[in-house]
Wavefront OBJ file of the C-alpha trace (Angstrom):
o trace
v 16.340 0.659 40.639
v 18.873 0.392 37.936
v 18.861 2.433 34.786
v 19.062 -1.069 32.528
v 16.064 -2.611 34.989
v 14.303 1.145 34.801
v 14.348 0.497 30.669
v 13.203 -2.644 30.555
v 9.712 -1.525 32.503
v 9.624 1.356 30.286
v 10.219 -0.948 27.257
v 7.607 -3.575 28.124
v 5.020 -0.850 29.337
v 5.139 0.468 25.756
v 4.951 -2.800 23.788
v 2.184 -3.904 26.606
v 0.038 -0.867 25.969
v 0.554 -1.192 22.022
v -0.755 -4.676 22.456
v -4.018 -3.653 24.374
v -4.753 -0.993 21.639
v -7.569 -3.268 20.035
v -9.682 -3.708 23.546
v -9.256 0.344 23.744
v -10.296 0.970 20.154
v -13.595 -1.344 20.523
v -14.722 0.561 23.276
v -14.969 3.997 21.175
v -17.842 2.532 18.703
v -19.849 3.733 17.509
v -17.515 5.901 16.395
v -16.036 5.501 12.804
v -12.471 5.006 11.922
v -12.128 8.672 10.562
v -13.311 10.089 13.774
v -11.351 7.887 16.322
v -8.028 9.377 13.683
v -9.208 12.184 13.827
v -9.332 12.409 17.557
v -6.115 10.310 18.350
v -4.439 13.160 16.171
v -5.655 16.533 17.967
v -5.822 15.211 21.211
v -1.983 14.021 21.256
v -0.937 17.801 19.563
v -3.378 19.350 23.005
v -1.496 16.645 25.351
v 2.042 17.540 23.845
v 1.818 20.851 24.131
v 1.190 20.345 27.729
v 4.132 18.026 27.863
v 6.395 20.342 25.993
v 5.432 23.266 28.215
v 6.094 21.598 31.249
v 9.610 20.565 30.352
v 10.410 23.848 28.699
v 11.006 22.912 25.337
v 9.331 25.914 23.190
v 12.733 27.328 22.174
v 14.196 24.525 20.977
v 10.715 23.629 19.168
v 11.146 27.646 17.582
v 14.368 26.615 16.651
v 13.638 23.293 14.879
v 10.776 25.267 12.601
v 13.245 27.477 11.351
v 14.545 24.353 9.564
v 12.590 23.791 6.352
v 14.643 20.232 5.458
v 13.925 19.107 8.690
v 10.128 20.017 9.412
v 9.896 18.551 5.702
v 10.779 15.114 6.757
v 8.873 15.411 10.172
v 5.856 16.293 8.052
v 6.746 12.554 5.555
v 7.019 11.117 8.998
v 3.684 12.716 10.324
v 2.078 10.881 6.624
v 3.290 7.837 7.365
v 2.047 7.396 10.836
v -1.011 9.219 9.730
v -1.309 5.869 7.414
v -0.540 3.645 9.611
v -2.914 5.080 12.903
v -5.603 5.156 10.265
v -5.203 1.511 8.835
v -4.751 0.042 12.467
v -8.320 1.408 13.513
v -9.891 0.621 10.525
v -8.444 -3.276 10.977
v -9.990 -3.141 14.723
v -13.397 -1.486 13.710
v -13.721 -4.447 10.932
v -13.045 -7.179 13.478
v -9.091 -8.015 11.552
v -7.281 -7.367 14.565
v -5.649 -10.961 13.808
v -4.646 -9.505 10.679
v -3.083 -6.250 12.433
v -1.527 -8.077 14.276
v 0.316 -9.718 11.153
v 1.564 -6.682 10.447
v 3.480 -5.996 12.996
v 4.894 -9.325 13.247
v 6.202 -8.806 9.811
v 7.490 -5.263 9.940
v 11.288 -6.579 11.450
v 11.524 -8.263 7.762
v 10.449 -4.998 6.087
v 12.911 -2.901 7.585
v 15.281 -5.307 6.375
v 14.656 -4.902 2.935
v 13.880 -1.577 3.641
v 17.495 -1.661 4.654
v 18.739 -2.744 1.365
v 17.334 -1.039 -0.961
v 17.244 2.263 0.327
v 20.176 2.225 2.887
v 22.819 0.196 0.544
v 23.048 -2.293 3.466
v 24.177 -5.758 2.735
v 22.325 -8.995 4.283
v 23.520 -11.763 5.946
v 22.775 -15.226 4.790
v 20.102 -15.933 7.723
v 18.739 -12.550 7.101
v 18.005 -13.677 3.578
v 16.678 -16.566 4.596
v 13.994 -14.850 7.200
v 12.936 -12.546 4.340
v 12.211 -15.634 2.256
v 10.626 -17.349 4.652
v 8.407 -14.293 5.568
v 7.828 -13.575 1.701
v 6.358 -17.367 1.533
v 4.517 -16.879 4.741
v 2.182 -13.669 3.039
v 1.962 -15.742 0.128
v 0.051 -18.461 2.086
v -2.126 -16.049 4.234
v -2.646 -14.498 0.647
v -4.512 -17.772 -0.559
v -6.236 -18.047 2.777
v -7.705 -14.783 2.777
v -8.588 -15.103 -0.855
v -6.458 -11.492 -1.465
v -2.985 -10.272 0.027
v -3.242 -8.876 3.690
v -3.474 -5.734 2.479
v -4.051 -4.369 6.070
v -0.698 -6.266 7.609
v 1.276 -5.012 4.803
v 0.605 -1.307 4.942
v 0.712 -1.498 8.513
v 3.988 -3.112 8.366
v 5.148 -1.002 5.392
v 3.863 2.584 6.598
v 5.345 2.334 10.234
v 8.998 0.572 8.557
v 8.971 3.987 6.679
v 8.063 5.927 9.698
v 11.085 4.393 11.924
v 13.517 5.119 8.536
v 11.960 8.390 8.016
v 12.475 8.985 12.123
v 15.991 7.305 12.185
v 17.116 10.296 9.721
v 15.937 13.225 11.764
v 17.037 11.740 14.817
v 15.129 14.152 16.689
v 14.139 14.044 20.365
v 10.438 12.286 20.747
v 8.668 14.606 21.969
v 9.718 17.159 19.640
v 9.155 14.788 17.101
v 5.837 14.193 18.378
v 4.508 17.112 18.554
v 5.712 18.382 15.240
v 4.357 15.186 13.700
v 0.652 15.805 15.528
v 0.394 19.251 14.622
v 1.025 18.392 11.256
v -1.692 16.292 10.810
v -4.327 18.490 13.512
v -5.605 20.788 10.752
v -6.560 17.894 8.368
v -7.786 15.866 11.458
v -10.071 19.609 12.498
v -11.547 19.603 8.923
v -12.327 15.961 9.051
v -14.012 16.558 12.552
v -16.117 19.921 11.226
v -17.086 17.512 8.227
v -18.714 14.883 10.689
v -19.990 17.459 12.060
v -21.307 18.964 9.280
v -22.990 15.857 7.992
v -24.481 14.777 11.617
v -22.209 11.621 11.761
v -19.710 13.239 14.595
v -20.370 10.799 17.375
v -18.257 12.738 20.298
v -20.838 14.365 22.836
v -23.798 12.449 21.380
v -23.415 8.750 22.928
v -22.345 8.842 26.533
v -19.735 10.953 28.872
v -17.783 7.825 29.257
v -18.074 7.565 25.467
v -16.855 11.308 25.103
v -13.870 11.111 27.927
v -12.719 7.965 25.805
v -12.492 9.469 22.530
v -10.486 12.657 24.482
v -8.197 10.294 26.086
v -7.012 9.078 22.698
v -4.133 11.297 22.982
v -2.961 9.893 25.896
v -3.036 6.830 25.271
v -1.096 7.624 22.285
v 1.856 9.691 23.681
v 2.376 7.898 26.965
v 3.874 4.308 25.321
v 5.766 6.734 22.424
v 7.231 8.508 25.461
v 7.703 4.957 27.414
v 9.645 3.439 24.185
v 11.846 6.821 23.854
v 13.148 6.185 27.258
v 13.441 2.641 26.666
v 15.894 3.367 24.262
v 18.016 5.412 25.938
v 18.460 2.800 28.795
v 18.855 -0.873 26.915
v 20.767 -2.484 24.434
v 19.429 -3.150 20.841
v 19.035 -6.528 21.079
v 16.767 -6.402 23.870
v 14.720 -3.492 22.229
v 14.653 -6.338 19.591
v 13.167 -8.958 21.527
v 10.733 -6.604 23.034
v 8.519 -5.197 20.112
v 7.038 -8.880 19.825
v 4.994 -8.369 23.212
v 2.924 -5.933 21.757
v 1.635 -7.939 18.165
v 1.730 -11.300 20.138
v -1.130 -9.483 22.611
v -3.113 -8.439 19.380
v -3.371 -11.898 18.437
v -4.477 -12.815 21.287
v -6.976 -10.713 21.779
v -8.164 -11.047 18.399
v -8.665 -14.801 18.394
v -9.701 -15.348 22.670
v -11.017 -12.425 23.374
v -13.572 -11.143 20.001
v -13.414 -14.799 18.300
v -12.077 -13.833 15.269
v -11.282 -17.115 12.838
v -7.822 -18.904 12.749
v -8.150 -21.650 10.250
v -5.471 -24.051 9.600
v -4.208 -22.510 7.069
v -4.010 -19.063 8.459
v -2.223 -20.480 11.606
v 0.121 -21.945 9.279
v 1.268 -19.286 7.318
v 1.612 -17.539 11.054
v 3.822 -20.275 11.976
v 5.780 -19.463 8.939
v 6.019 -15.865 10.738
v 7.138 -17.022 13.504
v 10.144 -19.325 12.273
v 11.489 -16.593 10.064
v 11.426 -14.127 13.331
v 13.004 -16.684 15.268
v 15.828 -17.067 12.568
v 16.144 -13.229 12.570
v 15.715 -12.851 16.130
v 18.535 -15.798 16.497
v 21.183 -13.854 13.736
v 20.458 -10.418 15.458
v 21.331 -12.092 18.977
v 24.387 -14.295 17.147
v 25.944 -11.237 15.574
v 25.546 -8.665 18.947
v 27.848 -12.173 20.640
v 30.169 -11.249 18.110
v 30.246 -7.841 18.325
v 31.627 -7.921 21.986
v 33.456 -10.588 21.557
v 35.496 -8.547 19.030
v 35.557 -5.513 21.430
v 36.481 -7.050 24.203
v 39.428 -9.093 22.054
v 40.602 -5.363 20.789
v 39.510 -6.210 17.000
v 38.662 -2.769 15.580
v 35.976 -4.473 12.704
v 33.453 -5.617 14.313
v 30.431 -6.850 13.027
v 27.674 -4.491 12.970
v 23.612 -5.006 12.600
v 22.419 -5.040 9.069
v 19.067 -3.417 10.505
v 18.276 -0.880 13.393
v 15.215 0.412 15.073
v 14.259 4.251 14.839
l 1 2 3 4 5 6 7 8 9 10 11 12 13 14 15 16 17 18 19 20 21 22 23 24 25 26 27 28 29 30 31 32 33 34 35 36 37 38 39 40 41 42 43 44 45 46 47 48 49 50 51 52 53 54 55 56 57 58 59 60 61 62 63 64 65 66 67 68 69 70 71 72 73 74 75 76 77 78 79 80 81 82 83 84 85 86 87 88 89 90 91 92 93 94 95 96 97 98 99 100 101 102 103 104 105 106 107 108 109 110 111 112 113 114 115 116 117 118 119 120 121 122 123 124 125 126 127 128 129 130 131 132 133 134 135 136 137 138 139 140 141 142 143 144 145 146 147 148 149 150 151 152 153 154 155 156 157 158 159 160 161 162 163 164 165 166 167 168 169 170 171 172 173 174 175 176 177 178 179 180 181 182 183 184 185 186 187 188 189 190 191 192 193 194 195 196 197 198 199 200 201 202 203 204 205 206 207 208 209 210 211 212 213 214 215 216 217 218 219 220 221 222 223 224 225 226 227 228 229 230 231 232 233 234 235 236 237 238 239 240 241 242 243 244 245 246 247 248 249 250 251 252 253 254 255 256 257 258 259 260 261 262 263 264 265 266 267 268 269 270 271 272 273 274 275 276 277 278 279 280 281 282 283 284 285 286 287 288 289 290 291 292 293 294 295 296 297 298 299 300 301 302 303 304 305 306 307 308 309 310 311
């Protein structure tokens, strides 16, 4: 099997599993949001020490501790994913995994402007014209839901700051990983002992099946972060690109066939509106990587580059 064929699987394996997060999450009740974080946090620091002593990599973890700058921005990484894991179970265990799945679909436009006001990085006109497009779009679920989709928008907000946080360190995943888990395991312990402490810790009291599902948490979260990192290394950007909708257009599927939740006209149009500016970006991203080779492969030395990449 080729390398390119080899990074597609690993590509679509991630996005696939990301999408099937809400039927995993469901099955942990009646655990609380807290607890499944808290979990999902210790158990992926346990599994990636495992993975990081099978491959050998304790030196150069040693090595990357000795740098305060850096484990400073792995530990505003670790926050933001912290965030966003927390947000995306609470938005399954409240039945708004429609609305979760919103914010994914919008997080392409937020690392856009994410791009432009923190990263200097000038639009082009379509780009503008997604953004505006997806600005009208949360403006219309805003009046449907009676409030903003304040669940979409940190989820899209926390992980665009995650994969700008991540694109700075440009560290290896699984270094990355583990720094970021172990991070947040001492919080997620105390959390844990709390439940405990108050007789609300779920993990041991329902079922085995129950218990084995709440340990496996941290497998299920490294494995597709491990399947995207090699993903990456294999495929172009573009097709990275066209990729991360698999996982949010799962989500809202699940969310509306498989646990009913409501789609009202209105909601499904400002969802349409989604989708067109996505389209529109998705169509400029594909336009401009045409260009790109066409200029290398015609010798010009300027080419056009991407106003926006992916951590």
């Amino acid at each position: 099997m080729s390398q390119l064929r080899l990074g597609y699987l690993y590509g679509f394996g991630a996005y696939a599993l990301w999408g099937f997060f809400p039927a995993y999450f469901k099955l942990l009740k009646p655990s609380g949001p807290i607890e499944v974080l808290a979990h999902r946090i210790a158990w992926s620091a346990l599994f990636m020490v495992l993975v990081l002593t099978a491959v050998r990599r304790w030196r150069q973890i040693a090595a990357l501790l000795r740098r305060p700058a850096t484990v400073g921005g792995i530990a505003l990484a670790a926050v933001f994913i912290g965030v966003n894991w927390g947000t995306y179970i609470y938005g399954v265990n409240v039945d708004r995994v429609v609305e979760t799945s919103l914010g994914y679909f919008i997080n392409p436009l937020v690392v856009i402007v994410l791009g432009v006001f923190v990263l200097g990085e000038r639009l082009r006109p379509a780009q503008w014209a997604a953004v505006g497009v997806g600005t009208f779009a949360v403006l219309v679920l805003a009046v449907d839901y009676g409030h903003p989709p304040w669940i979409a928008l940190i989820l899209a907000c926390s992980f665009a700051l995650y994969g700008l946080t991540k694109k700075r360190l440009a560290l290896p995943p699984a270094d990355g990983l583990f720094v970021e888990s172990a991070v947040l395991t001492l919080p997620a312990l105390a959390a844990l002992g709390w439940l405990a402490f108050s007789g609300d810790l779920t993990f041991g009291q329902v079922s085995t099946g129950h218990t084995l599902l709440l340990a496996a948490a941290g497998v299920i979260t490294a494995i597709p972060l491990l399947m995207f990192a090699g993903a990456a290394n294999r495929i172009p950007f573009t097709g990275l690109g066209m990729l991360q909708y698999v996982a949010p257009t799962l989500q809202l599927a699940l969310g509306v066939f498989a646990f009913h939740e409501p789609m009202p006209p209105a909601r499904l149009f400002g969802f349409g509106l989604v989708w067109l500016a996505l389209a529109v970006f998705t169509w400029d991203g594909l336009r401009n990587a045409r260009r790109n080779r066409l200029a290398l492969a015609t010798g010009d030395a300027t080419p056009l580059t991407p106003a926006t990449t992916r951590a």
